[in-house]
N, C-alpha and C positions, 0 to 999 in steps of 0.2 A: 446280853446280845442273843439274837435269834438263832437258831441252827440253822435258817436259809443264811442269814448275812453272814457266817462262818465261813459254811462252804462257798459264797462267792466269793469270798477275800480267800481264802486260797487257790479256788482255781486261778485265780488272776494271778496269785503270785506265782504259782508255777509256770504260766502264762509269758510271765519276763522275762523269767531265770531262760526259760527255752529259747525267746529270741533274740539273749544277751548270749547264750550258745548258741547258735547258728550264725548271729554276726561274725563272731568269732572263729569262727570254721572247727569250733568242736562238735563233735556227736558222742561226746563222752568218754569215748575210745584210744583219745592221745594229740598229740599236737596237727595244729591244721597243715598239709602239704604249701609246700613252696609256688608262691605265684610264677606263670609260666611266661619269662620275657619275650617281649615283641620280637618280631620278625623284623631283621633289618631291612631299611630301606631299599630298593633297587629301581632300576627302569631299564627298559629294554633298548636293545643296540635296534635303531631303525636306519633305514635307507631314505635320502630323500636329495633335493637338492639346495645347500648352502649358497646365500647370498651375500655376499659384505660388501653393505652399502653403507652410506651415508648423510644423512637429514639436513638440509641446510635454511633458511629463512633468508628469501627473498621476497623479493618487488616487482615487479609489474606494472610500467607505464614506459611513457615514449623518449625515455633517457633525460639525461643531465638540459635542463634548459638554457638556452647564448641569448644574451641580448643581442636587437636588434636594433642597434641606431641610428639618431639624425644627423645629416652631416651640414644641411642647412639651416637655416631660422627661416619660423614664417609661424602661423597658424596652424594648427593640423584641421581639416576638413572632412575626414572619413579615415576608417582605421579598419583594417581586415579582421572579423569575427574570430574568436579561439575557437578552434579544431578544423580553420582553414587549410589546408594543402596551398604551399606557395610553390609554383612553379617557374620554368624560368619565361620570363613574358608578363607576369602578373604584377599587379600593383600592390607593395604592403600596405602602404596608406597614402594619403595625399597631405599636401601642405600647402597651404594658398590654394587648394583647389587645382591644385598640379599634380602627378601621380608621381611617384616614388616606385621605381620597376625593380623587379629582382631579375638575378642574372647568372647564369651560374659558371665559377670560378673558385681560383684558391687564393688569388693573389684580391687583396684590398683597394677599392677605388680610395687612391688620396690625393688627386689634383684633375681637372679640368683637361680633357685632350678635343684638338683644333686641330686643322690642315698643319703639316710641319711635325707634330710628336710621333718621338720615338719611342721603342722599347717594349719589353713583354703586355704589359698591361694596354697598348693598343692590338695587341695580337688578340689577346681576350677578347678584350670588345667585340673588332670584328667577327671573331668565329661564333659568339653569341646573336651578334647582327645575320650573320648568314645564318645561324640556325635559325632564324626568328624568321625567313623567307626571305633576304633582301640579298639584293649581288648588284652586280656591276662592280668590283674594286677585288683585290688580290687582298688573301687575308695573308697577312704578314707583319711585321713590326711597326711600317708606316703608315701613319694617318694619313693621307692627300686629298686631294679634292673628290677622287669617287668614293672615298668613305664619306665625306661630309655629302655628297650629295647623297646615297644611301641612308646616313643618319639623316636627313630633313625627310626621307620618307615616312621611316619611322615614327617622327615628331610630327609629323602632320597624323598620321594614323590615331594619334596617342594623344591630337589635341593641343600640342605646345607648339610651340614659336619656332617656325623652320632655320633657326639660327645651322646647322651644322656644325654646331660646338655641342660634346656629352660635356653638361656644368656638372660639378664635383657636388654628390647629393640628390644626382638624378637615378641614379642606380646606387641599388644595394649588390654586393656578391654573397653569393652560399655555395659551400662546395656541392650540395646536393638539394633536391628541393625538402624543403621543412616546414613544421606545421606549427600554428601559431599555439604557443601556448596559453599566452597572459597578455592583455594590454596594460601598460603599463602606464599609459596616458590616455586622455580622452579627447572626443571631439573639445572641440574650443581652448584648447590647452595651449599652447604658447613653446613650438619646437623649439630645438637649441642644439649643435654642433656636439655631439658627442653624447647627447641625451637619449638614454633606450626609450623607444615609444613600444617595443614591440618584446615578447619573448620566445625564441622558436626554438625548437624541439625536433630529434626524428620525425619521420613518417612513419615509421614503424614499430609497435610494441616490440619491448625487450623486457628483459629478469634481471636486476641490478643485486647481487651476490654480494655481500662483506664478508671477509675471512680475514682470521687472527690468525697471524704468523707462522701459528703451529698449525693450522689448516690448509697454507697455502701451497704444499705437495697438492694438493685436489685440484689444484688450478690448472688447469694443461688447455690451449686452443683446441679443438677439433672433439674434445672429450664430448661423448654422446650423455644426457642425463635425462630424468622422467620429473614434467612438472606436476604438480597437482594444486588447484587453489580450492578453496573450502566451497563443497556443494559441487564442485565442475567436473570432467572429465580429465580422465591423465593424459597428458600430453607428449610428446618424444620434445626434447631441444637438443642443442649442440651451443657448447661455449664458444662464443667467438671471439672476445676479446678479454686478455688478460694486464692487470695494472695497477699502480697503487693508486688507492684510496684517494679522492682529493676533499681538503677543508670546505667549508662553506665558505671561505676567508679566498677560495682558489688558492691555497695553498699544499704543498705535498702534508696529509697528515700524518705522515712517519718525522716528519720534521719538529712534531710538539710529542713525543712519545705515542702517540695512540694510533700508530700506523697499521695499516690494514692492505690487505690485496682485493682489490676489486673487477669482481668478473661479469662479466656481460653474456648471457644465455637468448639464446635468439629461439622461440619458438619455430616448429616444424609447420602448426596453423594459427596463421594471422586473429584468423576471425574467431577463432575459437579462445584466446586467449585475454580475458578482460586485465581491468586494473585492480589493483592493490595486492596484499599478503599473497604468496605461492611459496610451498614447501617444493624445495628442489631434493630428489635425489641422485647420487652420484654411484654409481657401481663399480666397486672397486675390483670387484672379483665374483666367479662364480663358479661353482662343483655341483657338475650333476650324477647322479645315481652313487652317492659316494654313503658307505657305511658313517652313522655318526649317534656321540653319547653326550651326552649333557656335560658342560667342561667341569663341574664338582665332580665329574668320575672317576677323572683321573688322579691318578697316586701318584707320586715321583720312586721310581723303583732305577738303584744306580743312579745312571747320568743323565737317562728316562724316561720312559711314560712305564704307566699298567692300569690294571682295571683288576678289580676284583670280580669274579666273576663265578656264578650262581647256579649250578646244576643238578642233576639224577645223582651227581656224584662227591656229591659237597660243594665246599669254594673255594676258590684259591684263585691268586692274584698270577696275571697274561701280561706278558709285556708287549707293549703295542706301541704304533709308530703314527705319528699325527701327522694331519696336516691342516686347512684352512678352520681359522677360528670365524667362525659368525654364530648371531641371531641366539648366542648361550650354549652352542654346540659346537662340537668339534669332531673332525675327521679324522679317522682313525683306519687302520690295516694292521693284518698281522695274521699268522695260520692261529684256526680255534676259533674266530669270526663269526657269526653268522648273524641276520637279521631275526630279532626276536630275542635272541642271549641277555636273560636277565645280570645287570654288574651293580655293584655297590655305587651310592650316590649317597657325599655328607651331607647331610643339613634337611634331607628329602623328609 
């Protein structure tokens, strides 16, 4: 072997040996010093204001749809467009080429009124009759001859046979005016006594809410909540009606176990409110300018609270008095406070 390839086989081994001592934290001198443990976690006491709310998944369109049906047989001959406004005066559809009026009421047309009938449901009529522009006759319970002469105005107006009999099938009632949703039949279709030709809806978009029984404390009339649908503007609403869930079946669905509370959110703007998916939220509560610590901070010390807490002068654990939990934080008081006070937090 060379005297060059000597000296480079030891310089290298000396080479190792040195930085198999400095991994090691020798310099020859004695054992390596003790690693120096981390600094425990903390985070500071800030000021801000707590919000506890609640996220809910809702709906958005113009409520539960009612059929609307025939009470006579005939053809149908024209059928009102879906996202029609039915008013009271308007034709849902025709049959034989006859119009079919709506009218607005609570009570059901179920027989034929003539000179002679009595009772609520001619009271209706006529006060519909006189809303529609007609008089000459006292609106009251009796039908007589200046209702029937009245009603032949209307039937003349309207196209039909100045009989002064309403036949049963000539008017539809709604308590309020509604908007078509579905036909359910078509022109050329073959009506029938009891048969939906039509399906109507509010006028007006609503938030249709489901809530599981343990959510249904949230449920209150009047409670103010914030919509939001994906991409849109947040909204202000108010609940306005509260109730149980019903089946597809029209049944209560707390009846088959799987009962729910269902609430109705009425937007603040009509126009601003489309259909489908909106995230409602509920504000349950809210603390402004209140000290607060991330809720791992606190300790249970006694019967309760503390904070370990981090200064010029060591640490040592503050007994402190809580109040609203939200958003992973919690609100806190107590003398020693201040905004900025680094405290211990597990898990940080």
């Amino acid at each position: 072997m060379s005297r060059r390839t000597v000296v480079l086989a030891t310089a290298g081994a000396v080479g190792i040996v040195a930085a198999v001592f400095a991994t090691l934290g020798h310099d020859g001198g004695g054992p390596a010093a003790a690693p120096k443990p981390p600094a425990p976690p903390t985070a500071p006491v800030t000021r801000t204001t707590l919000v506890d709310q609640v996220r809910l998944a809702g709906r958005a369109d113009y409520g539960p749809a009612r059929p609307l049906a025939a009470r006579t047989a005939g053809t149908l001959t024209s059928l009102a467009a879906p996202g029609t406004v039915l008013e009271r005066g308007d034709a849902a559809y025709r049959i034989d080429n006859q119009p079919v009026m709506v009218l607005l009421g609570e009570l059901p047309a179920y027989r034929a009124l003539a000179d002679g009938a009595t009772g609520p449901d001619v009271r209706q009529f006529e006060e519909n009759l006189r809303a529609l522009g007609y008089g000459g006759f006292k609106v009251d319970t009796v039908f007589d001859q200046s209702t029937a002469a009245a009603l032949k105005k209307w039937q003349k107006a309207l196209g039909l046979p100045e009989s002064g009999v309403l036949d049963l099938g000539r008017v539809a009632y709604v308590a309020a005016p509604v908007r078509v949703a579905e036909q359910r039949q078509h022109v050329g279709d073959a009506a029938a006594p009891g048969t939906a030709v039509l399906t109507t809806t509010g006028t007006a978009r609503s938030v249709t809410v489901l809530l599981e029984d343990r959510q249904a404390s949230l449920a209150k009339v009047g409670t103010k909540v914030r919509l939001q649908a994906a991409g849109g503007t947040p909204l202000e609403g108010t609940m306005t009606a509260v109730g149980r869930a019903v089946a597809a079946d029209g049944a209560d669905a707390g009846q088959k176990g799987d009962g729910k509370t269902q609430v109705t959110v009425t937007p603040a703007d009509q126009a601003a409110l489309g259909d489908g998916a909106v995230e409602v939220t509920v504000l349950r509560g809210e603390k402004k300018d209140v000290l607060t610590v991330p809720i791992v901070a606190l300790l249970a010390v006694g019967e309760g609270y503390g904070l370990e807490v981090f200064g010029p002068g060591g640490r040592h654990v503050l007994p402190v008095e809580v109040g609203m939990f939200a958003q992973g934080r919690v609100e806190i008081s107590g003398p020693g406070l201040a905004e900025g006070t680094r405290v211990g937090v597990a898990g940080q």
